[in-house]
Structure formats: C-alpha cells, structure tokens
C-alpha positions, -999 to +999 in steps of 0.1 A: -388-404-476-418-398-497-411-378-532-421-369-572-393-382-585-396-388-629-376-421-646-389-429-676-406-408-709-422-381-702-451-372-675-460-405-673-426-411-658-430-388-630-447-408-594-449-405-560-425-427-542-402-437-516-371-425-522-337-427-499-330-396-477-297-385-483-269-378-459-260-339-450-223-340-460-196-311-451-210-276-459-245-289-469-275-285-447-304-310-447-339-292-450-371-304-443-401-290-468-429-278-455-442-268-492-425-265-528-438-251-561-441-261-597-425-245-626-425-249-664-390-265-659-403-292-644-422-306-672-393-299-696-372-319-674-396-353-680-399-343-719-360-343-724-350-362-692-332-399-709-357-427-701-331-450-691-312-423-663-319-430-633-348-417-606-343-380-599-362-361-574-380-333-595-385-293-583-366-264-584-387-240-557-390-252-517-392-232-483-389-250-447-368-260-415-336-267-411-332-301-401-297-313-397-262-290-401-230-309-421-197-300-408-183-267-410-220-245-409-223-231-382-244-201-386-279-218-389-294-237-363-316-268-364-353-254-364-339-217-387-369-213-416-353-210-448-361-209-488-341-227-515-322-201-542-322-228-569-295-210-589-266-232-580-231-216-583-237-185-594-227-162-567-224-124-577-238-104-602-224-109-634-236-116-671-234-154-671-227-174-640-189-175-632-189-209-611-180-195-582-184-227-557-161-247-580-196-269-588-202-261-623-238-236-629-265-259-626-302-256-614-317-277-587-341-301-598-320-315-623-294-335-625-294-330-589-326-336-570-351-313-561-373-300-537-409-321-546-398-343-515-401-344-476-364-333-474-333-320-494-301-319-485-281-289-503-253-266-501-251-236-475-247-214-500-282-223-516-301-209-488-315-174-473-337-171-441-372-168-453-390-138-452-411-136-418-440-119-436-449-149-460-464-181-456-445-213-462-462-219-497-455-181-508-423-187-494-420-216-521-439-197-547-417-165-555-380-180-553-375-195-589-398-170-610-389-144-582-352-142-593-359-144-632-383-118-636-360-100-610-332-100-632-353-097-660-365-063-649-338-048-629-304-066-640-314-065-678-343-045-685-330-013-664-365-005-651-371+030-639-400+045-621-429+056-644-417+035-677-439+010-695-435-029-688-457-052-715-462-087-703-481-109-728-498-139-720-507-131-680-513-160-657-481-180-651-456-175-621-438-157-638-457-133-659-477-128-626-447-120-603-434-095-632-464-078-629-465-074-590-427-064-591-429-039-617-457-023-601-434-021-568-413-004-585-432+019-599-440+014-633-467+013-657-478-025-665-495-038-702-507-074-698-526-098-723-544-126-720-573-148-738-588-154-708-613-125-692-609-138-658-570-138-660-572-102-674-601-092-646-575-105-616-545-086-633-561-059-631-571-065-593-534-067-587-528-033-603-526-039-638-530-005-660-542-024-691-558-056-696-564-065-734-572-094-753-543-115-768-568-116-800-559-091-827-531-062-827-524-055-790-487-043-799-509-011-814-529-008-784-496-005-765-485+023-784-519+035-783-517+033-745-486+051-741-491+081-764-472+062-797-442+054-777-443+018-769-431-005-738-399+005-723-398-033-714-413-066-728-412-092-707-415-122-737-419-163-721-441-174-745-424-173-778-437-175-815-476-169-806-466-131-787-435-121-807-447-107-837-469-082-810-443-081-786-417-063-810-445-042-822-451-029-790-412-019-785-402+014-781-373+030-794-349+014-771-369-007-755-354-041-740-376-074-747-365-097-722-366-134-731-371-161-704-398-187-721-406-205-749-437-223-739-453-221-775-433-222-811-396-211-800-386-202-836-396-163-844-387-139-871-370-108-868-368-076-890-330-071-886-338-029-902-364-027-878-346-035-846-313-014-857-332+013-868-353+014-831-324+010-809-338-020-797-323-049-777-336-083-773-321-099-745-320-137-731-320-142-695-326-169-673-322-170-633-301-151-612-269-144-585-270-153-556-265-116-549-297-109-569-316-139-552-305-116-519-316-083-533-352-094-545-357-110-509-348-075-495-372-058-522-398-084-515-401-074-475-393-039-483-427-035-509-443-068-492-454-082-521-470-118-515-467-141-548-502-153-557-514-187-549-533-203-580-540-241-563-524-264-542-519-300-542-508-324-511-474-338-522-491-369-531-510-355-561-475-337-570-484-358-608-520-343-609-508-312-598-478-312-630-503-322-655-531-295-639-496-266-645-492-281-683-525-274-694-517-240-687-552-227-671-536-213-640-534-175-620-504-172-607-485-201-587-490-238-579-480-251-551-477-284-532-482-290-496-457-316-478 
C-alpha cells in the first residue's frame, strides 16, 4: 500500500512509499482512509524520530471504511464509516491516562503507524462511527485537535456560558477548533494573530475580538472585558504569547497549555499567580470518554472544522513542509 512513512533525520526523511499492509489481528479492525490530516506532531515526530529506527507510517488523524473485522468484533460491519480517536489506551475520564487496554498510553502515529496511508489496521477500541453530517476530510480534520482543545476547555478549563476564552496566535487546527467550540458553548472568544486575513476569518467564524499579536494585547483583553481578564487562555505557542497570555488572566483564570511551537522556556511571577488565584494547567489529548462526548457536542452544535488546503496523499511531504511554515487557516488535510 501506498504511504508517508519518515526513516531518517528530519523532513527530509519523510516520502511517499510502498509500504506492507498489515494483517487485522484479534480485536483490531482494518480501515481503509478515505482522507487524514496533519498535525504539529507530525513534524516533531521526524525532528526527534532516531535516524537509524526503522520506517514508520506517520499521522495521527484519519476517517474512512471499515475494511476487514479481526476476530472477536463483531459490532461493526465491513462498509461502517468511522474516525480514528488517536488517544490510545486511555479510556475514561481521568487526570492522566490510566492504561486501561493493558497497551501502555501512546498516540497513534508513533511508535505505531499512522493514518498518512491507504489503510490502518488498529484496535476496536480506537474507533467511533463518524458523524453523518461531515465530510470525510472534516471527519479527519477535528479528531486529534478536536479532543485537546475539548479537554482543554471543558475537562480543565471548566468553561461556562458567557465567560471569556483568549486564544493567541489564531490560525492552526487547534486554536481554530478552540475558537468554534468555545463559541458553541457559549462564550466570549479573544483571538490574536499577525496576520489580517487570519484575524478577518476569525472573526467570520464568530470571533468577538480580533487584535494584532504586535504590542500589549493582554491590556486589550482586560480592556475588552471591563478590567477582568480571560476566564480561559488557551496557550500552544509558548515563549512569543506567554508574557501576554498571563497578562490577560483573570483572577482565577485557567491558562491551558497544549503547544510549544515557538521558545518553550517562559518566566513566571510566582507573587503574581498566587496572589490572582491562577492556575496554569498542561494538557494534552483526551479519554476515550471525552473523544465520545465532543463527537456528541460536535453533531449536537454542528460545528464543521475548517478546511485550510488539501494535498493528494502523494504530496503528503509538500503538504508537511506547507503546515511547518505555519501560514495556514484552520486544517490541512490529505486526500487518499
């Protein structure tokens, strides 16, 4: 079967090849991809991947058809649509996954391979009929950022109705599927960017404030919301937003951390954050029973992830290096 699979140092390890189709095994299911999406992960995984492992099968995000059932699953059929919750043994709600499945918490993509391929073959317990109302590349699109900034808002950051959400740096997956949930649910949604078309298409999809990046935006925050400051931050970037992130925290606000895609070394003003009743708080993926509740509020507030570009499976390189330059809206996807 055709894939993206990385061996080797860095991006430039990363092709499209022929790789061996594995067999379904007991419990497992064998799916074939109709389309899978990129994620920030999967350039990490060629930066820090060892240069002498062998081939792995990159992606963490993939919808499509069920292909072929391994003993003892029998309630999916051959032909059943499905998406891939690439959390792997991490089955309810808890504070750090438990290991549930007796596998070990891991995330698909690596070491096990991942969905940038024609098929996978993967545990039962990995997938969840996909939502009728979606496309196959949305389908792809939300699973991955979907749970984390799900998690992010709900799990950690206790979102309520009519509170204040600050997401710096608008335009990834995630930032942009934070921003679509939070306004689902009701709340009031600060984004930044350096970019004025990213700002003009977040506020398209409902953004209440789109600033520039430039200058003191924690002040226009505050400024925004009377003095008081973001209930939530939702932080990915790292060293280049914190110092305006914490600024625009409110007394007891919750920054959640999920990124670090500039300088991951910040400061903190230990006073400050006692003082404020603050809580910064690391967080990364999701339950399987979370994976199942932001399906159910997906369909409920049909919310369709946005589509930045795709690439044919072929270009899956092209399409990595197009994500790491970092000039997208919202999700890229690959066709296969």
């Amino acid at each position: 079967m055709k894939a993206i699979a990385h061996q080797g140092e860095g991006l430039d390890g990363a092709s499209y090849r022929d790789m061996d189709r594995p067999e379904t095994g007991p419990g497992q299911v064998c799916v074939q991809l109709k389309a899978a999406a990129l994620n920030h992960r999967d350039i990490w995984t060629c930066n820090r991947a060892d240069p002498n492992g062998a081939p792995v099968i990159l992606g963490s995000d993939g919808a499509g058809i069920v292909a072929e059932l391994g003993a003892g699953v029998d309630d999916l059929k051959a032909g059943d649509e499905v998406v891939i919750n690439s959390s792997q043994d991490w089955a309810s709600q808890s504070e750090v996954p438990l290991g549930e499945y007796g596998v070990g918490y891991k995330i698909l993509g690596f070491p096990d391979h991942g969905t940038f391929a024609e098929y996978i073959v993967i545990g039962r317990q990995q997938l969840e009929p996909k939502p009728a109302f979606l496309d196959w590349r949305e389908a792809a699109a939300f699973c991955l950022v979907g749970l984390t900034t799900y998690r992010a808002l709900f799990t950690e950051g206790r979102l309520k109705a009519g509170q204040t959400v600050a997401i710096p740096g608008i335009g990834g997956g995630a930032a942009t599927q934070a921003l679509l949930f939070a306004k689902a649910a009701g709340a009031k949604v600060v984004v930044t960017s350096r970019a004025d078309e990213k700002l003009n298409k977040a506020r398209e999809l409902g953004a209440d404030l789109a600033i520039s990046s430039d200058g003191d935006w924690g002040q226009a925050v505050r400024d925004f919301t009377g003095g008081r400051g973001a209930d939530i931050v939702i932080e990915t970037i790292g060293g280049a937003t914190w110092k305006n992130s914490m600024a625009a925290l409110a007394n007891g606000g919750r920054l959640a951390v999920f990124g670090a895609t500039s300088d991951g070394m910040v400061e903190i003003d230990l006073a400050s954050l006692f003082l404020h009743w603050q809580s910064i708080i690391g967080t990364t993926m999701g339950s399987r029973e979370e994976f199942r509740d932001m399906l159910a509020f997906t369909e409920a507030h049909q919310i369709h992830p946005v589509i930045d570009r795709t690439f044919p499976l072929a270009e899956g390189v092209e399409a990595m290096r197009y994500l790491d330059n970092a000039g997208q809206m919202g999700n890229v996807v690959l066709d296969i």
